[in-house]
C-alpha positions as CSV (number, residue, x, y, z in Angstrom):
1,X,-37.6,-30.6,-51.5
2,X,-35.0,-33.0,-50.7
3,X,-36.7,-36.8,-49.8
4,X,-35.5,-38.1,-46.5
5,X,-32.9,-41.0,-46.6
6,X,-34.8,-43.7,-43.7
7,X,-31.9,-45.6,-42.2
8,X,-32.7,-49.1,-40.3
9,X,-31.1,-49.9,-38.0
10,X,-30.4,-52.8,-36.0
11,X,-28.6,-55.9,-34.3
12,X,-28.6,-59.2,-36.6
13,X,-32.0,-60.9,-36.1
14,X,-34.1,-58.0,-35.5
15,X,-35.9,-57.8,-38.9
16,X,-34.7,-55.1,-40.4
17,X,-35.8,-56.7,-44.1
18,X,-39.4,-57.6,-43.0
19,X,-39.7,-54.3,-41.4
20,X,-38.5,-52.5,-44.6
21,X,-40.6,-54.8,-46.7
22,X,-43.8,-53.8,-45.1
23,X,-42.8,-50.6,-44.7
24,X,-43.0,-50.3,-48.7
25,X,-45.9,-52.4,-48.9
26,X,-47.9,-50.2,-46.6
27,X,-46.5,-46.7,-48.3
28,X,-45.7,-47.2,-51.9
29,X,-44.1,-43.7,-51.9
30,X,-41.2,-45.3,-50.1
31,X,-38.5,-46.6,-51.9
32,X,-36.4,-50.0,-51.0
33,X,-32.8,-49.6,-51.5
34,X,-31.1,-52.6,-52.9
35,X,-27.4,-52.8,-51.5
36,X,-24.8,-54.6,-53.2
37,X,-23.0,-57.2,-50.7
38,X,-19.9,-59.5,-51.0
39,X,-22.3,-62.5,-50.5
40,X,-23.4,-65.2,-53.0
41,X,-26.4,-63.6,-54.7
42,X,-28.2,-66.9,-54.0
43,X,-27.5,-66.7,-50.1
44,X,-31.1,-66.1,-49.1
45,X,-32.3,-63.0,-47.0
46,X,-32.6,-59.5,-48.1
47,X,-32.9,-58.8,-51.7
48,X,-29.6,-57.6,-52.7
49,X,-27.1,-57.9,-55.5
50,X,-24.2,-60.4,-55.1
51,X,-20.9,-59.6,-56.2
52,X,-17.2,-60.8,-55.6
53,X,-15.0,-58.4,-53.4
54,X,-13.0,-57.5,-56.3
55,X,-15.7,-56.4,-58.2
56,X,-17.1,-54.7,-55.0
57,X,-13.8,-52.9,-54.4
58,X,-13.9,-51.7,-58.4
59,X,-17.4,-50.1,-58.0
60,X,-16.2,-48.3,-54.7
61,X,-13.5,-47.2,-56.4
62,X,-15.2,-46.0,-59.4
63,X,-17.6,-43.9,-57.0
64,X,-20.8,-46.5,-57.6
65,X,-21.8,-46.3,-54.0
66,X,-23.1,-43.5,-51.9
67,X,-22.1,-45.0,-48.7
68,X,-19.8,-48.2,-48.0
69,X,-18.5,-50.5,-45.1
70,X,-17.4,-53.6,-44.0
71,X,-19.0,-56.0,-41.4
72,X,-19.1,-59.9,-40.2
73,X,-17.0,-60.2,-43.0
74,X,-18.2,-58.9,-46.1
75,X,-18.3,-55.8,-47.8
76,X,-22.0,-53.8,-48.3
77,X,-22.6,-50.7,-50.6
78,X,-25.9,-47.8,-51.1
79,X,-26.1,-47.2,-54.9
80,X,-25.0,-43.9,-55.6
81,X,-28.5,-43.6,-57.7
82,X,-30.4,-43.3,-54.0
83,X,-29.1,-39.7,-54.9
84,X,-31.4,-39.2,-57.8
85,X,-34.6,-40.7,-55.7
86,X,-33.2,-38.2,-53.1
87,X,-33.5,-35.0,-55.0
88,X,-36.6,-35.9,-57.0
89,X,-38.1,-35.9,-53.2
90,X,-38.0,-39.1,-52.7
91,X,-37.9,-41.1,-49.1
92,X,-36.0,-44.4,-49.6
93,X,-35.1,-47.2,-47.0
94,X,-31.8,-48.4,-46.6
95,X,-30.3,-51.5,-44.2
96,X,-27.5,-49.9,-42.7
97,X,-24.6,-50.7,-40.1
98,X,-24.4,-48.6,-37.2
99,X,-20.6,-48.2,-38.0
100,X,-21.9,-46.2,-40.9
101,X,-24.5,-44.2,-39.4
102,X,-21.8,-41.2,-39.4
103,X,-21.1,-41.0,-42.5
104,X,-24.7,-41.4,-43.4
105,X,-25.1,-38.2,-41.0
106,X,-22.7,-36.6,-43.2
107,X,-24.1,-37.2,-46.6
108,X,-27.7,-37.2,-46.3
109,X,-28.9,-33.5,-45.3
110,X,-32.2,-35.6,-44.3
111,X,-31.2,-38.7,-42.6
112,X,-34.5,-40.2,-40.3
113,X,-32.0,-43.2,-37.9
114,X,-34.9,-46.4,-37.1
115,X,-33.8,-48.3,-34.5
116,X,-35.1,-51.9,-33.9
117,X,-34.8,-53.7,-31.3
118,X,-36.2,-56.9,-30.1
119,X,-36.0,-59.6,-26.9
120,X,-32.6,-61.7,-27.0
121,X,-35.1,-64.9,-27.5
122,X,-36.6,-63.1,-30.4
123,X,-33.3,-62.3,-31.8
124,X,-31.5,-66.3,-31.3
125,X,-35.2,-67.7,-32.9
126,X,-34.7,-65.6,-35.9
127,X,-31.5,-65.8,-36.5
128,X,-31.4,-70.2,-35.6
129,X,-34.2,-69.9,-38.9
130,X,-32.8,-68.1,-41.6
131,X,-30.0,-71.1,-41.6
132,X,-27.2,-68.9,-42.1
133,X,-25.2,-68.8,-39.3
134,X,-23.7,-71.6,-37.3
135,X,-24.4,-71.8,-33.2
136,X,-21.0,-69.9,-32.7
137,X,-22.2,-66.9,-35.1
138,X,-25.2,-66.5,-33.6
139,X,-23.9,-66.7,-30.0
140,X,-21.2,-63.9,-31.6
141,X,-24.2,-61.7,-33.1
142,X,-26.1,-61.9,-30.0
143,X,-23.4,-61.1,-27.7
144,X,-22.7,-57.2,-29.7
145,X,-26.7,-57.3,-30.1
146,X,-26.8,-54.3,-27.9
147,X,-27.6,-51.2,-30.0
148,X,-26.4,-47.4,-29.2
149,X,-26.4,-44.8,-32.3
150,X,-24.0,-41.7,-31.9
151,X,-25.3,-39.3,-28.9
152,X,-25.8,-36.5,-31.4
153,X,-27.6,-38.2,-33.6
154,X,-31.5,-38.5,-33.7
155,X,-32.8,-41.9,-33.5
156,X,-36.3,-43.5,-32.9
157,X,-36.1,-46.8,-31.4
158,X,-39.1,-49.1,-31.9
159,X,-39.1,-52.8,-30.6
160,X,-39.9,-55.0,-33.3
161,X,-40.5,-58.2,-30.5
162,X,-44.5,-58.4,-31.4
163,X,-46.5,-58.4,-34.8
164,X,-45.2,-56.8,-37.5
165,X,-48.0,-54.7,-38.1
166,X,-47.6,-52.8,-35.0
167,X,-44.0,-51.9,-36.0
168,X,-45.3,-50.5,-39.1
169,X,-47.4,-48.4,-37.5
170,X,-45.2,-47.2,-35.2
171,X,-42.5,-46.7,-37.9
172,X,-45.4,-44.7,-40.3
173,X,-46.8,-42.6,-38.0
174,X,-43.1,-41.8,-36.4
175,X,-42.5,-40.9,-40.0
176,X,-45.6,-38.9,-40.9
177,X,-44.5,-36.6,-37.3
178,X,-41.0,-36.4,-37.9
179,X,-39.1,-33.2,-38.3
180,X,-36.6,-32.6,-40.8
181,X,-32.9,-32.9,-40.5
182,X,-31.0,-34.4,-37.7
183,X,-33.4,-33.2,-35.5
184,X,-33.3,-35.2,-32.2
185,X,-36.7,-37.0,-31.6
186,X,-36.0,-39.8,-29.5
187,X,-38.8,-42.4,-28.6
């Protein structure tokens, strides 16, 4: 059987890497996906590999990624190896941009969309502490932080406001229920 390709989902600030984080920490069958970015490797954040746009724009040519886009910026790519972890019936997480949650549609025969969510004050605090976006960015991010996936696509919006724990277990339970496929199961 096919593993299920977990998108998260989310505006800037929401947690999407803590989430994921303890996501795998709490189920070691699920796999982080480490997406390549057009970002300083040491820029802080997410673990991810750093590379320049012109080596980004060689790999994307050379078919390295299973999914690519562009946002705030900078370029972000899925290995193309989350098709191997796929097929051995694997379930991976991936960070994704809601700009390429149709493509991921497309590609993955078992895509499970995550939404986050989480208070505007939530959202400025954690985005003032990671340090990597000035007063203006964060005003910007905060301003498109409003979240809507395709209508045909099945999503399952948890707020990740409170402890993290209770997202998990929203998240892992969502996940042990969940129907195959594109199936729309809306919370």
């Amino acid at each position: 059987m096919t593993g299920r390709f977990i998108a998260i989902v989310g505006p800037s600030g929401v947690g999407k890497d803590s989430v994921m984080q303890a996501l795998a920490a709490a189920d070691p069958a699920l796999m982080l996906v480490r997406r390549v970015i057009t970002r300083p490797g040491d820029a802080g954040g997410e673990d991810f590999d750093g590379v320049t746009e012109a080596a980004f724009r060689e790999r994307d040519a050379a078919g390295a990624f299973a999914l690519s886009w562009a946002a705030h910026g900078l370029h972000y790519g899925i290995p193309i190896t989350v098709d191997a972890s796929l097929a051995q019936g694997g379930d991976v997480l991936a960070n994704l941009s809601r700009a390429v949650l149709p493509a991921a549609q497309a590609r993955f025969a078992r895509l499970n969309t995550i939404v986050l969510t989480a208070s505007t004050d939530v959202l400025a605090e954690r985005l003032a502490a990671r340090g990597r976006e000035t007063p203006q960015d964060i005003a910007q991010r905060l301003s498109r932080a409003r979240f809507d996936v395709p209508e045909d696509m099945a999503a399952y919006t948890v707020d990740n406001s409170g402890p993290l724990d209770q997202t998990v277990d929203k998240i892992l339970t969502h996940l042990s229920l969940s129907v195959p496929s594109n199936h729309k199961n809306v919370s």
